[in-house]
NUMAR-871810 format. One line per field, with one value per residue: residue in three letters; x, y, z of N, C-alpha, C, O, CB in turn; residue number from 1. Coordinates in nm, 4 decimals. Last residue first. Glycine has a CB too. Layout:
N
residu: (ALA,...) .
nx: (X,...) .
ny: (Y,...) .
nz: (Z,...) .
cax: (X,...) .
cay: (Y,...) .
caz: (Z,...) .
cx: (X,...) .
cy: (Y,...) .
cz: (Z,...) .
ox: (X,...) .
oy: (Y,...) .
oz: (Z,...) .
cbx: (X,...) .
cby: (Y,...) .
cbz: (Z,...) .
num: (NUM,...) .
***
This chain:
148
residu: (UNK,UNK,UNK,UNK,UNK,UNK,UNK,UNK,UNK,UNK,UNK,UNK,UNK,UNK,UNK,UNK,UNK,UNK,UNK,UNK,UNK,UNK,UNK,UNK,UNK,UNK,UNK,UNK,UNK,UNK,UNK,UNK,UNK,UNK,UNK,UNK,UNK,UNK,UNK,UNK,UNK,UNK,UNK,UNK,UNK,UNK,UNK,UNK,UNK,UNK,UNK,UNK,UNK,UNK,UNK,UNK,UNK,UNK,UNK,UNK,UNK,UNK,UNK,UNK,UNK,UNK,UNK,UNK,UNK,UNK,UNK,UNK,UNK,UNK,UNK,UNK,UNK,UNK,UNK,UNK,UNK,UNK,UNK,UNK,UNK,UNK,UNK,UNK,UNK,UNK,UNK,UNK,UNK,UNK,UNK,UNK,UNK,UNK,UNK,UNK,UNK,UNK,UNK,UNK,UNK,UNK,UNK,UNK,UNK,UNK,UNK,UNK,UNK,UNK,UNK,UNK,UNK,UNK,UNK,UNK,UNK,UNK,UNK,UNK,UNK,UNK,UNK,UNK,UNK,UNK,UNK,UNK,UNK,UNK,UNK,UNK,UNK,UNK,UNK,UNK,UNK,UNK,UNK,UNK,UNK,UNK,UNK,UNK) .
nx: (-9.4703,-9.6302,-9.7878,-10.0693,-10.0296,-9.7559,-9.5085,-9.4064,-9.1088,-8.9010,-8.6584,-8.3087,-7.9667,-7.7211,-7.5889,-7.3774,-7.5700,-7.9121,-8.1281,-8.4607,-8.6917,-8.9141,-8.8537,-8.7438,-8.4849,-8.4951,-8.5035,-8.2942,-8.1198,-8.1977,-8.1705,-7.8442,-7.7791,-7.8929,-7.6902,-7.4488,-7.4698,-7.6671,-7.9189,-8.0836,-8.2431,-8.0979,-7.8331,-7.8744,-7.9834,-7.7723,-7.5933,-7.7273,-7.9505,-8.3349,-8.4126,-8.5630,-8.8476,-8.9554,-9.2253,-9.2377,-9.2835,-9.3386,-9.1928,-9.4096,-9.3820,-9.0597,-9.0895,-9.1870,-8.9128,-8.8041,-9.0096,-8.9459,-8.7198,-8.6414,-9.0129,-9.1505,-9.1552,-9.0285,-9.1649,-9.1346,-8.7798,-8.6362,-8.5036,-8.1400,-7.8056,-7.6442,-7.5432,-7.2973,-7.4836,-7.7265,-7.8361,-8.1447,-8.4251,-8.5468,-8.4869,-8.3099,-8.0429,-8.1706,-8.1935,-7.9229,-7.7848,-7.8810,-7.7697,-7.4892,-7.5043,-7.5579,-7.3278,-7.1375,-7.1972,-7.3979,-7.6570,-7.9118,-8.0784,-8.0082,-7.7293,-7.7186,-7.8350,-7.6597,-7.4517,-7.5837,-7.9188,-8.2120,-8.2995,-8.5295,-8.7994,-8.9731,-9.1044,-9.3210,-9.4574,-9.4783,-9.2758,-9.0602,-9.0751,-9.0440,-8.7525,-8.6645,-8.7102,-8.5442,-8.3216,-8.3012,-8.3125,-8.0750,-7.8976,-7.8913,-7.7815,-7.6674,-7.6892,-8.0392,-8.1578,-8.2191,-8.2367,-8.0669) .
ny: (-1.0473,-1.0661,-0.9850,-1.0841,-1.2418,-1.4589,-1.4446,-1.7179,-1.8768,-1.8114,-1.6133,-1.6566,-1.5258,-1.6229,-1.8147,-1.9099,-2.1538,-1.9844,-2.0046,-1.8964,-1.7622,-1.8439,-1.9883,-1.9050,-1.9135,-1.6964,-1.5187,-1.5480,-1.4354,-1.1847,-1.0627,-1.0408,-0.9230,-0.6601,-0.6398,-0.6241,-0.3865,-0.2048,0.0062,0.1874,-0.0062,0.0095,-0.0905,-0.3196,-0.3931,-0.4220,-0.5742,-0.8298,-0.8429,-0.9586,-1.2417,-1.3625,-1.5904,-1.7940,-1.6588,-1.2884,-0.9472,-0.7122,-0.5044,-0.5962,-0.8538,-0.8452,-0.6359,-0.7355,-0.8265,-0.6034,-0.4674,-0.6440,-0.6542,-0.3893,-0.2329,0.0449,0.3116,0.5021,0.8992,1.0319,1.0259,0.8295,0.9122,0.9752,0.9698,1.3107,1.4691,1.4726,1.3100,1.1112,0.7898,0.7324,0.4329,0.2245,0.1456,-0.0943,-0.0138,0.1194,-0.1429,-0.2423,-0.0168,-0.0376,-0.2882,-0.2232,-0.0171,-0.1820,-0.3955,-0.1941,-0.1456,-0.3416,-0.3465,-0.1956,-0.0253,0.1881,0.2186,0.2296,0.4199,0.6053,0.5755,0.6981,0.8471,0.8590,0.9927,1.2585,1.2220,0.9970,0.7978,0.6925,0.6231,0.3792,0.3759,0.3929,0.1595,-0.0634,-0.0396,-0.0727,-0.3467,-0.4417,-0.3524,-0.5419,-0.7822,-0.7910,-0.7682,-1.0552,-1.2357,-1.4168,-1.3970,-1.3712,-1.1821,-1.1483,-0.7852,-0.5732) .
nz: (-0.8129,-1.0856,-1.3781,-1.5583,-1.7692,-1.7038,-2.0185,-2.2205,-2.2406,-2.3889,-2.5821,-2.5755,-2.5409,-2.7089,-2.9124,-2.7525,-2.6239,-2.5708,-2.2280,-2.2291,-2.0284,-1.8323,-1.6161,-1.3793,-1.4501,-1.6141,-1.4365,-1.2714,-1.4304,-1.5422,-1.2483,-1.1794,-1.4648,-1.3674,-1.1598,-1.2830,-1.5141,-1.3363,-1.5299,-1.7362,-1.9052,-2.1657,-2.0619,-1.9682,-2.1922,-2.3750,-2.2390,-2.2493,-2.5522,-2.5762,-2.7423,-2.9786,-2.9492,-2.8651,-2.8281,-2.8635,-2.7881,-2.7995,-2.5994,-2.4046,-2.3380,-2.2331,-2.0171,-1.7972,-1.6963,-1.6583,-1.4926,-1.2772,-1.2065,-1.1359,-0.9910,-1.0527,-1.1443,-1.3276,-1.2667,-0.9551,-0.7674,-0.4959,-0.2953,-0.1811,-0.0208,0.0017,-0.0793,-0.2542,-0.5377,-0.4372,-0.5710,-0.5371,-0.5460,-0.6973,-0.9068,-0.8279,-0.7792,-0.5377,-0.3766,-0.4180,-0.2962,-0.0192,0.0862,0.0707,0.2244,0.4594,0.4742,0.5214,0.7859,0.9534,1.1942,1.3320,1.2473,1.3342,1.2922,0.9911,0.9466,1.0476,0.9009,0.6398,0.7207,0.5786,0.2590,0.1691,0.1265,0.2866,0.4828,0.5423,0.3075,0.2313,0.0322,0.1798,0.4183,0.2587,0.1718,0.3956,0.3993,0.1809,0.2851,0.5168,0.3746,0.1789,0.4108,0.5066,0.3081,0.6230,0.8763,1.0133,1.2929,1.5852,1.4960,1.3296) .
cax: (-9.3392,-9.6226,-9.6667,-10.0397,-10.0634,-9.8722,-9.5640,-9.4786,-9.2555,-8.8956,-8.8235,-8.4387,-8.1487,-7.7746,-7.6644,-7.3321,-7.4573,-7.8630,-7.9559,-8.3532,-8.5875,-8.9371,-8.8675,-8.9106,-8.5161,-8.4219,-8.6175,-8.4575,-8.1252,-8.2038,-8.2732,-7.9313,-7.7777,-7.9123,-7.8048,-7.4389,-7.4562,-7.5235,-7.9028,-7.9752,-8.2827,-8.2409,-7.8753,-7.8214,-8.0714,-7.8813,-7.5682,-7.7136,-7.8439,-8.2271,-8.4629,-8.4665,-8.7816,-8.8742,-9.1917,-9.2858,-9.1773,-9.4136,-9.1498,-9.3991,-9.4914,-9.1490,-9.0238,-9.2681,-9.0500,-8.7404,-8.9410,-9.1408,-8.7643,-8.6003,-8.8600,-9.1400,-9.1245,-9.1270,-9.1250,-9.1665,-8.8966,-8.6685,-8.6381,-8.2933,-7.9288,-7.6629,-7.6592,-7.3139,-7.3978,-7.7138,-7.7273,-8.0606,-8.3264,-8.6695,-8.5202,-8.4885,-8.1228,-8.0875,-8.2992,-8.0345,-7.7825,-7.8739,-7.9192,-7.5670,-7.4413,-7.6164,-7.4809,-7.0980,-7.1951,-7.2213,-7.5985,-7.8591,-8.0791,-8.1509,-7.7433,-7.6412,-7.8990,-7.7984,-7.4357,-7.5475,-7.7233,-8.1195,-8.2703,-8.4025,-8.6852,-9.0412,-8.9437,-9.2227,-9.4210,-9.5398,-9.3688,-9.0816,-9.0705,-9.1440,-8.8441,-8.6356,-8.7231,-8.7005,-8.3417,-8.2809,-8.4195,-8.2224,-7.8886,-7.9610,-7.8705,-7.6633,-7.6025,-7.9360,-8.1213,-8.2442,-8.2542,-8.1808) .
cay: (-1.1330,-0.9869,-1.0608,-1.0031,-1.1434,-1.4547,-1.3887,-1.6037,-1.8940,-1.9398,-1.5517,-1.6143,-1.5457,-1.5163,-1.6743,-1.8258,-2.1254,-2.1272,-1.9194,-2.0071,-1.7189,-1.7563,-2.0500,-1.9281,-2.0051,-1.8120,-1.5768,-1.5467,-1.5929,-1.2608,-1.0785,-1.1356,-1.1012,-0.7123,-0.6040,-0.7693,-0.5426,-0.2578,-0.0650,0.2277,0.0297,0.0659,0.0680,-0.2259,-0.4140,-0.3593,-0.4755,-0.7497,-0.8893,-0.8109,-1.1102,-1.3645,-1.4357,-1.8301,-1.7496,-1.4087,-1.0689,-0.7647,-0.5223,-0.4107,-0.7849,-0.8740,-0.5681,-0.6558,-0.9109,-0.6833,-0.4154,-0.6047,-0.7690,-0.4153,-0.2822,-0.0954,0.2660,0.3974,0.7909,1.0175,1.0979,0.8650,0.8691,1.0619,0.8911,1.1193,1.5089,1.5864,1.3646,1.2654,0.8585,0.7418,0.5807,0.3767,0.2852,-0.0763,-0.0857,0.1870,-0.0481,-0.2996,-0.0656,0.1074,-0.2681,-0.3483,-0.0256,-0.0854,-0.4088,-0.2447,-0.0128,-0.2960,-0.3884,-0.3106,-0.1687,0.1505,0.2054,0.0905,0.3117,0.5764,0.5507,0.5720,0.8720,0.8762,0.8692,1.2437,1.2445,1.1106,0.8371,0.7112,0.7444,0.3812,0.3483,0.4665,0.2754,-0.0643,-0.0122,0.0834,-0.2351,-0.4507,-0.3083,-0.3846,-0.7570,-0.7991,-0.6921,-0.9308,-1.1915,-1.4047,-1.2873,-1.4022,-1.1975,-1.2594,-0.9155,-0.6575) .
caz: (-0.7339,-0.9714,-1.3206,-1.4364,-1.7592,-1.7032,-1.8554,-2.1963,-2.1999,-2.3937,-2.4883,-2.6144,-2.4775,-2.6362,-2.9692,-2.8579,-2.6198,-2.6230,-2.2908,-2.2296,-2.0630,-1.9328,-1.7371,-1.3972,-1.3379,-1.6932,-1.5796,-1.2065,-1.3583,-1.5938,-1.3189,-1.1686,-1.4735,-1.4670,-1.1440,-1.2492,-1.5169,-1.3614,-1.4253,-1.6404,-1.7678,-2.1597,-2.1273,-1.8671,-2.1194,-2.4414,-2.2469,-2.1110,-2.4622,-2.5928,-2.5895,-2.9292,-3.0579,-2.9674,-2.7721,-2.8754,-2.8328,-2.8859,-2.7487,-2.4397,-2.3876,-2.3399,-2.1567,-1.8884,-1.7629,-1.7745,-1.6202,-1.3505,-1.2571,-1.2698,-0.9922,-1.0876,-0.9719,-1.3894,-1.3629,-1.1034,-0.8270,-0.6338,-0.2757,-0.2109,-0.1092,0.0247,-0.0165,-0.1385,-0.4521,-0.4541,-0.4956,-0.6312,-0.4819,-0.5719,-0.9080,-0.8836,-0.9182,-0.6684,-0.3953,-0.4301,-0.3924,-0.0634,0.0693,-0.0206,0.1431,0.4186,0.4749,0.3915,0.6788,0.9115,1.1137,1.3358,1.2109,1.3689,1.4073,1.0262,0.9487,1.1121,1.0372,0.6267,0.6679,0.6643,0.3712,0.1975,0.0537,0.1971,0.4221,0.6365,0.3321,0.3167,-0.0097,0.1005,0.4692,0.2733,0.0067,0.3391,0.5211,0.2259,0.1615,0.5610,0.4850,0.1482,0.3308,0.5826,0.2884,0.4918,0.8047,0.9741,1.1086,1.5221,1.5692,1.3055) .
cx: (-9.3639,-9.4893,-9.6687,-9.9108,-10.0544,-9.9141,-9.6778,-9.5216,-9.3001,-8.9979,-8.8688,-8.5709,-8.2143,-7.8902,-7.7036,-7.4998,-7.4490,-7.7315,-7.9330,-8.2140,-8.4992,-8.8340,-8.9354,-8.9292,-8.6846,-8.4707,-8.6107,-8.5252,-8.2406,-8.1622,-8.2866,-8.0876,-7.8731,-7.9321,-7.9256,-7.6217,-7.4773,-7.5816,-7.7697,-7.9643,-8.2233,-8.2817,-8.0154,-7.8512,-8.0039,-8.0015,-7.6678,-7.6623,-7.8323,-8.0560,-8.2912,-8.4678,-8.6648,-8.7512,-9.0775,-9.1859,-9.2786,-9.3291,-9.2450,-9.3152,-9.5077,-9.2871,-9.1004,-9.2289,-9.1065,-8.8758,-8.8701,-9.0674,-8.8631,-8.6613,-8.7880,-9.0488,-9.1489,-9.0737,-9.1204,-9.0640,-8.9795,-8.8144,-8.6443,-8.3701,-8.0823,-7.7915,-7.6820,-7.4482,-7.4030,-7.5889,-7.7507,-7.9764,-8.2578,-8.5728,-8.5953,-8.5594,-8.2422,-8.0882,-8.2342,-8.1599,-7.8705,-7.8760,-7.9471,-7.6722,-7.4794,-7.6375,-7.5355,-7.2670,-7.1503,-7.2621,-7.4511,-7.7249,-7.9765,-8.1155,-7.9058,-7.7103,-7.8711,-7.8540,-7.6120,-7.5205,-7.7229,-7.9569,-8.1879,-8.3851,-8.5859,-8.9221,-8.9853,-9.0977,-9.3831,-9.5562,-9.5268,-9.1991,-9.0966,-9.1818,-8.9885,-8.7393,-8.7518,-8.7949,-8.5155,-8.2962,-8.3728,-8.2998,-8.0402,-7.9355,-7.9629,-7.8380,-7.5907,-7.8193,-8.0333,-8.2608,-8.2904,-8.1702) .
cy: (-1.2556,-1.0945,-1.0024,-1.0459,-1.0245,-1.2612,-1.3959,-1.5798,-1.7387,-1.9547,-1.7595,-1.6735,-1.5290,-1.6135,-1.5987,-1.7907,-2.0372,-2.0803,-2.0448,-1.9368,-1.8937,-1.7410,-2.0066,-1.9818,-2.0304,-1.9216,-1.6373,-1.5615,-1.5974,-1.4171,-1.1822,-1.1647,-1.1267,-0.8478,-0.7006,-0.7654,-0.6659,-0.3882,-0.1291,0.1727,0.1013,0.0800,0.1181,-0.0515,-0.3250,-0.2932,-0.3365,-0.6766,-0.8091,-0.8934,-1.0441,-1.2319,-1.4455,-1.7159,-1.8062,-1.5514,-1.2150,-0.8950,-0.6513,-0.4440,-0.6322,-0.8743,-0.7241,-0.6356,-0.8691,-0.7749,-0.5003,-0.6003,-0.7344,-0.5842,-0.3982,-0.0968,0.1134,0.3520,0.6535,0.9197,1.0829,0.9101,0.8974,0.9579,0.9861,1.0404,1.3297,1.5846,1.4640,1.2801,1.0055,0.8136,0.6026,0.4364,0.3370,0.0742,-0.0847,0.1310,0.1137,-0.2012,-0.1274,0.0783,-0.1611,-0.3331,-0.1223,-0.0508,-0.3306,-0.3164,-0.0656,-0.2141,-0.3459,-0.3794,-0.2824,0.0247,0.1473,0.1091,0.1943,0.5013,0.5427,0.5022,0.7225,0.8466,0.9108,1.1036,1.2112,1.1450,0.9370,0.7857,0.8080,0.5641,0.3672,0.4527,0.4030,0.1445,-0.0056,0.0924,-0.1181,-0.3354,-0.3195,-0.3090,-0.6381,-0.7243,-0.6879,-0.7958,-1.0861,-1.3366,-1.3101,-1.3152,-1.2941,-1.2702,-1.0253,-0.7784) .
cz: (-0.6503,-0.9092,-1.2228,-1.3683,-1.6602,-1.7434,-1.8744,-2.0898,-2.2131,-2.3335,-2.4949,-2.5046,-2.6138,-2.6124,-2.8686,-2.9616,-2.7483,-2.6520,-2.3922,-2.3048,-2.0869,-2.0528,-1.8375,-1.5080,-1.3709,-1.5914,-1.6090,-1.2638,-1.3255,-1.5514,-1.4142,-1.2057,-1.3779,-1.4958,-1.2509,-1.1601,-1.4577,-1.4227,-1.4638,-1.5237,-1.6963,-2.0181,-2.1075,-1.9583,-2.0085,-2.3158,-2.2739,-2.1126,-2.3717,-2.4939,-2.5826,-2.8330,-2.9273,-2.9999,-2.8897,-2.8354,-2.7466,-2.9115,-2.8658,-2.5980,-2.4339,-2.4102,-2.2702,-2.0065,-1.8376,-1.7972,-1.6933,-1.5046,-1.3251,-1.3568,-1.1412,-1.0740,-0.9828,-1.2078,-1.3195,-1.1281,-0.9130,-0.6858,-0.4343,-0.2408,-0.0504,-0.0538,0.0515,0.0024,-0.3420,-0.3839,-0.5465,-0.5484,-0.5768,-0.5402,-0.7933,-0.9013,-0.9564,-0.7645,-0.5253,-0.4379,-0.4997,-0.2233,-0.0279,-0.0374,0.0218,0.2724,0.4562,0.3711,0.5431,0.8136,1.0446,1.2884,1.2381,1.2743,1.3964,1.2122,0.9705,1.0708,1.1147,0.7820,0.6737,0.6210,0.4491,0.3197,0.0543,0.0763,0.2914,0.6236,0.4513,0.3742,0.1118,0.1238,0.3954,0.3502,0.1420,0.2590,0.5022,0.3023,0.1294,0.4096,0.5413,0.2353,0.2354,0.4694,0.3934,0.4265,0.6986,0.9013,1.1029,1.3852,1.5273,1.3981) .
ox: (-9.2696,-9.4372,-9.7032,-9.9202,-10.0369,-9.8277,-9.7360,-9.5811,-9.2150,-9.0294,-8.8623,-8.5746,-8.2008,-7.9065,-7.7326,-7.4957,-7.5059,-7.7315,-7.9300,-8.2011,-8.4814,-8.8764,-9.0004,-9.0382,-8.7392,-8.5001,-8.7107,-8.6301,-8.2973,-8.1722,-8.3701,-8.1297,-7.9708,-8.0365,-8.0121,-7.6688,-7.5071,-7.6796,-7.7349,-7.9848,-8.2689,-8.3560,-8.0507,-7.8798,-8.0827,-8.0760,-7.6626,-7.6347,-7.9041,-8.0590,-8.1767,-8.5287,-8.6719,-8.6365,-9.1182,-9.0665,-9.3439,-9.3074,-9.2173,-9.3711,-9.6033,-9.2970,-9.1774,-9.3065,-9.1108,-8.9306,-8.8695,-9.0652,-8.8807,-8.6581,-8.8562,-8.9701,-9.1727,-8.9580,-9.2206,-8.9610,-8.9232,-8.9238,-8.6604,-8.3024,-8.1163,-7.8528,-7.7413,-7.4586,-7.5017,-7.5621,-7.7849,-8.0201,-8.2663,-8.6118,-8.6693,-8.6809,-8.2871,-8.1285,-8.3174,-8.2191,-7.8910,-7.9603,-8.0296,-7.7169,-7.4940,-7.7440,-7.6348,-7.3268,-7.1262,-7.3739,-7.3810,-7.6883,-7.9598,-8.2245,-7.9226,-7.7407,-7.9377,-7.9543,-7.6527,-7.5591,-7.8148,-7.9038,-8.0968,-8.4360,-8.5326,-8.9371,-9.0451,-9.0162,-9.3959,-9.6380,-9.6450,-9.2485,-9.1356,-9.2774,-9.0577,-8.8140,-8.8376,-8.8968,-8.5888,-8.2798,-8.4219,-8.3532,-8.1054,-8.0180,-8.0764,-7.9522,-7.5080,-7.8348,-7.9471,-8.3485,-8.3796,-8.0913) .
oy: (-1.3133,-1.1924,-0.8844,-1.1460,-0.9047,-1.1736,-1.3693,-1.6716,-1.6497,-2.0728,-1.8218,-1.7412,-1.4524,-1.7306,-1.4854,-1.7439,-2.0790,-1.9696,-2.1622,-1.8546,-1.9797,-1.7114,-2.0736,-2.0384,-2.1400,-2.0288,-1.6900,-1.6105,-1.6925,-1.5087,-1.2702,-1.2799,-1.1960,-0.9000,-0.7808,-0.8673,-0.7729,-0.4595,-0.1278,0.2352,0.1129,0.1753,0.2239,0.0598,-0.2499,-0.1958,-0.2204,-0.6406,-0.7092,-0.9732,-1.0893,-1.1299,-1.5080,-1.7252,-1.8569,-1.5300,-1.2326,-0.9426,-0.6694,-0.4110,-0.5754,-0.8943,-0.7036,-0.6179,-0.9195,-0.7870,-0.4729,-0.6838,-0.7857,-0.6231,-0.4633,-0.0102,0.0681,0.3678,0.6380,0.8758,1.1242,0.8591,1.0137,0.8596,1.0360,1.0887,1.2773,1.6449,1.5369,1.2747,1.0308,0.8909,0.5431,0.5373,0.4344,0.0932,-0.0776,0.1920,0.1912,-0.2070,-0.0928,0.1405,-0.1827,-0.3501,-0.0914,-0.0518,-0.3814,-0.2944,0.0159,-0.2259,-0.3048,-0.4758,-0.3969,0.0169,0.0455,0.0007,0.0908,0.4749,0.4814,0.3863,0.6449,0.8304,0.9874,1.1031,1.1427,1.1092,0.8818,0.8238,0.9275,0.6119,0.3671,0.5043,0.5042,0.2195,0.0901,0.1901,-0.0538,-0.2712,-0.2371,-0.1874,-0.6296,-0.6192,-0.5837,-0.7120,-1.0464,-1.3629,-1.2422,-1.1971,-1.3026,-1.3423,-1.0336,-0.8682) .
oz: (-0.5961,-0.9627,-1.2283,-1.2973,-1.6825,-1.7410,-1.9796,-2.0333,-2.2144,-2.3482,-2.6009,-2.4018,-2.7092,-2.6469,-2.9067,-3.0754,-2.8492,-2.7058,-2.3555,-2.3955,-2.0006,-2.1645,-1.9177,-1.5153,-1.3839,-1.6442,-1.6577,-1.2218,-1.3793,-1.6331,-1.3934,-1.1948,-1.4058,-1.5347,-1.2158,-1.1096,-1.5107,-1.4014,-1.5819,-1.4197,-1.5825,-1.9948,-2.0554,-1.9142,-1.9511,-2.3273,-2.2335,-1.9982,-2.3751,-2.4002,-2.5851,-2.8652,-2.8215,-3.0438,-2.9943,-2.8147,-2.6437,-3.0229,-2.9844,-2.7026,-2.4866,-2.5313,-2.3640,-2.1003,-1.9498,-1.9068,-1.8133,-1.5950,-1.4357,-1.4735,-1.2204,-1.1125,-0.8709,-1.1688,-1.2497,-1.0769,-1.0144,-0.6618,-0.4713,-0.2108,0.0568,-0.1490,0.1458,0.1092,-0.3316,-0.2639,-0.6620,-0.4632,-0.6842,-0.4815,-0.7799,-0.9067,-1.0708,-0.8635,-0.5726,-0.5457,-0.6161,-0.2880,-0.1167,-0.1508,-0.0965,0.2107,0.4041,0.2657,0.4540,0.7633,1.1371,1.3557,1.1960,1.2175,1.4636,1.2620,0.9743,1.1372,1.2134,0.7973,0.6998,0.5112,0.4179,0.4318,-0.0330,-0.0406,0.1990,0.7076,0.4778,0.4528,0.0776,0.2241,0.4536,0.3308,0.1076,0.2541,0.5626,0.2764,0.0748,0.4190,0.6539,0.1998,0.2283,0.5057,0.3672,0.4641,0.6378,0.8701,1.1903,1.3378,1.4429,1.3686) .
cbx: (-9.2662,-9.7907,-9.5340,-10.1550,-10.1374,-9.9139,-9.5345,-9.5639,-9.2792,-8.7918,-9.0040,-8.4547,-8.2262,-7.7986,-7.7936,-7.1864,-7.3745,-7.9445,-7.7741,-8.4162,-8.5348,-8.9537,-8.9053,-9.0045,-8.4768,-8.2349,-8.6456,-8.5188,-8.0376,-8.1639,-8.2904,-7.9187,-7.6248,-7.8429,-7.7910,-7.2583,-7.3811,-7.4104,-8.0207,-7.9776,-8.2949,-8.3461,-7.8610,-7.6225,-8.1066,-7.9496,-7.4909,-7.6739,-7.7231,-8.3355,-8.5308,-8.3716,-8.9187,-8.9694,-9.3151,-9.3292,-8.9628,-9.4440,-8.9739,-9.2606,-9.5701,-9.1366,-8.7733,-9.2914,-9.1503,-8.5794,-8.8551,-9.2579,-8.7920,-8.4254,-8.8540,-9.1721,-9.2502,-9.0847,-9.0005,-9.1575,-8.8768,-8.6334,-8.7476,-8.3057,-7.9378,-7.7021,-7.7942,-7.3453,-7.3317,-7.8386,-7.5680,-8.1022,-8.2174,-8.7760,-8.5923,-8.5986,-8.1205,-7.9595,-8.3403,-8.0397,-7.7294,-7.7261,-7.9882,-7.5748,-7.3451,-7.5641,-7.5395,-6.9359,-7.0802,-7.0929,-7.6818,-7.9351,-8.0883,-8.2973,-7.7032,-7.4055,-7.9381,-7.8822,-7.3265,-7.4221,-7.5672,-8.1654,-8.2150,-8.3523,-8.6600,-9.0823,-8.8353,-9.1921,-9.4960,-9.4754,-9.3213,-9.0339,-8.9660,-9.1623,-8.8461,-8.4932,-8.6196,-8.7040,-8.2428,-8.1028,-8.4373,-8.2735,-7.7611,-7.8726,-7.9103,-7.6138,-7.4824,-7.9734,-8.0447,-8.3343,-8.3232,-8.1887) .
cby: (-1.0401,-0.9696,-1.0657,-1.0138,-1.1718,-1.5296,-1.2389,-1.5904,-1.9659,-2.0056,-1.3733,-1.6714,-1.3973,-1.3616,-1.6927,-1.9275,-2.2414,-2.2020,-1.8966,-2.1546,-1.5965,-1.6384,-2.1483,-1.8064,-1.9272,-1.7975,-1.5519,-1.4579,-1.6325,-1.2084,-0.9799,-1.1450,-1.1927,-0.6769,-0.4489,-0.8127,-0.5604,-0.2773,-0.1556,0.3479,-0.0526,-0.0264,0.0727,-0.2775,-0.5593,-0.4858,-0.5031,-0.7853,-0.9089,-0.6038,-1.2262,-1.3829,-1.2184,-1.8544,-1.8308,-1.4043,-1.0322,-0.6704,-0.5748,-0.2798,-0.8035,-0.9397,-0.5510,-0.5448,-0.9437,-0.7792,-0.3164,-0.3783,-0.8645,-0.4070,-0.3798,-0.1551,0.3451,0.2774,0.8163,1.1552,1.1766,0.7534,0.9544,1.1806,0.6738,1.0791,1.5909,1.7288,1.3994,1.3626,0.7962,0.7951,0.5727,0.3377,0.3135,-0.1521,-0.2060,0.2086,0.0054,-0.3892,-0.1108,0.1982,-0.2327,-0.4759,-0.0408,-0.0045,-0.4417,-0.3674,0.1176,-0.4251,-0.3895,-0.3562,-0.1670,0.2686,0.3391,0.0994,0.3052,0.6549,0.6883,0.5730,0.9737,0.7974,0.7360,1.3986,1.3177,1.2666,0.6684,0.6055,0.7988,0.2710,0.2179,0.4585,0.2781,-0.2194,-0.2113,0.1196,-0.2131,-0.5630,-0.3987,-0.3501,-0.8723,-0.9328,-0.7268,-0.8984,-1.2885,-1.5695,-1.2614,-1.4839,-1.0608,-1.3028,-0.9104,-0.7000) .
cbz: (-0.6283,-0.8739,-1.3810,-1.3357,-1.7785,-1.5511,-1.7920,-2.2588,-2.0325,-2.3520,-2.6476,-2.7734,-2.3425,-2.7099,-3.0547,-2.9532,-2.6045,-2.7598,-2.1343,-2.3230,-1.9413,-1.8702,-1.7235,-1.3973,-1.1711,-1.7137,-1.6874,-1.1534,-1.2293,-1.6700,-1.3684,-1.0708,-1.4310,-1.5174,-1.1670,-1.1238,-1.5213,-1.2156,-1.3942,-1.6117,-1.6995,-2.2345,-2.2921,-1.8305,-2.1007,-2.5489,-2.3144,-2.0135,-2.5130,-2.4567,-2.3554,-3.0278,-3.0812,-3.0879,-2.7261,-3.0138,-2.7425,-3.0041,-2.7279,-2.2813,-2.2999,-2.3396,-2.1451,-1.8486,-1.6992,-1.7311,-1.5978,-1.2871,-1.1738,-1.2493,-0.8296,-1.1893,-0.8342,-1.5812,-1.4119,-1.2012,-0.8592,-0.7057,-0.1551,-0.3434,-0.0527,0.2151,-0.1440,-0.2380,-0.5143,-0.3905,-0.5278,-0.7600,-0.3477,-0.3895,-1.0217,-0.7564,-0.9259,-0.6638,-0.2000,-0.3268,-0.3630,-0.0028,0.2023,0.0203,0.1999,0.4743,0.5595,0.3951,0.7267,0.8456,1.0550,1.2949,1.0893,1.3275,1.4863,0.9931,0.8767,1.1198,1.0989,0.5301,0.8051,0.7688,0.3265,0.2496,0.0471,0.3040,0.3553,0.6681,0.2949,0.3993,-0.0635,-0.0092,0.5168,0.3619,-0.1797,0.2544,0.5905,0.3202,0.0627,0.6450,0.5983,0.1515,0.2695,0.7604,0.2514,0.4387,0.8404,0.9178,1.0196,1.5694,1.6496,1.1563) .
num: (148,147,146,145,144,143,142,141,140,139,138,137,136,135,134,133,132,131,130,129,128,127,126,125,124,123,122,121,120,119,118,117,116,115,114,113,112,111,110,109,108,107,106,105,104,103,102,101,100,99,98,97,96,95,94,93,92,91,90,89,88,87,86,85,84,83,82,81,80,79,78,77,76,75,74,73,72,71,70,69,68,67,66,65,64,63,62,61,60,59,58,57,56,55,54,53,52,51,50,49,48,47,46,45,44,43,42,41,40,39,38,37,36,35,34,33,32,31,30,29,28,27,26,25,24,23,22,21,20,19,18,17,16,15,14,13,12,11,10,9,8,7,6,5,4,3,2,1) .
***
């Protein structure tokens, strides 16, 4: 990637990829991991990071033997839509207390640390307040239309 910086190029080759799905440049199967470190530019641990990042949000999924695939059906919102959304989908109100990060790596099959960072990003928009030793609760309501 020309003229990237090195922090966070991992974003901007995860960008790259999510725009190349969606655009249907990329249909199934992603290129290998050496080819994308060569068309972009970049280290195979940057890849790697990007590859990730787009695996939390469900547009890929590792195939063994086969390398990363284009995920099929089902919910193509990324985990921020989905944790946002989740409070209007469970009917939670300003006060109610919002699922812990275990509850939430289950219901999304996403890591843990996938997970927190979402929940910094709510907690930052000021949807989400942490009160010491009970967990989250729902502290603004999403506009109606949440987008990024």
């Amino acid at each position: 990637m020309p003229q990237a910086s090195p922090r966070g190029t991992y974003l901007q080759v995860s960008e790259s990829l999510r725009q190349q799905i969606e655009s249907g440049d990329i249909e199934e199967t992603l290129p290998s991991e050496a080819a994308l470190m060569s068309s972009h530019g970049v280290s195979r641990n940057t890849v790697r990071r990007a590859l990730k990042v787009l695996e939390a949000d469900g547009v890929v999924a590792s195939a063994p033997g086969i390398g990363w695939r284009v995920a099929r059906g089902g919910d193509r919102r990324s985990l921020a839509e989905k944790m946002t959304d989740l409070i209007a989908e469970d009917s939670l109100s300003a006060g109610d207390p919002y699922p812990s990060e275990a509850k939430l790596c289950e219901r999304f099959s996403a890591s843990r640390t996938a997970v927190r960072r979402v929940l910094a990003q709510m907690e930052g928009n000021g949807l989400l307040a942490t009160v010491h030793g009970k967990g989250r609760t729902v502290r603004a309501l999403p506009a109606s239309t949440v987008g990024p």
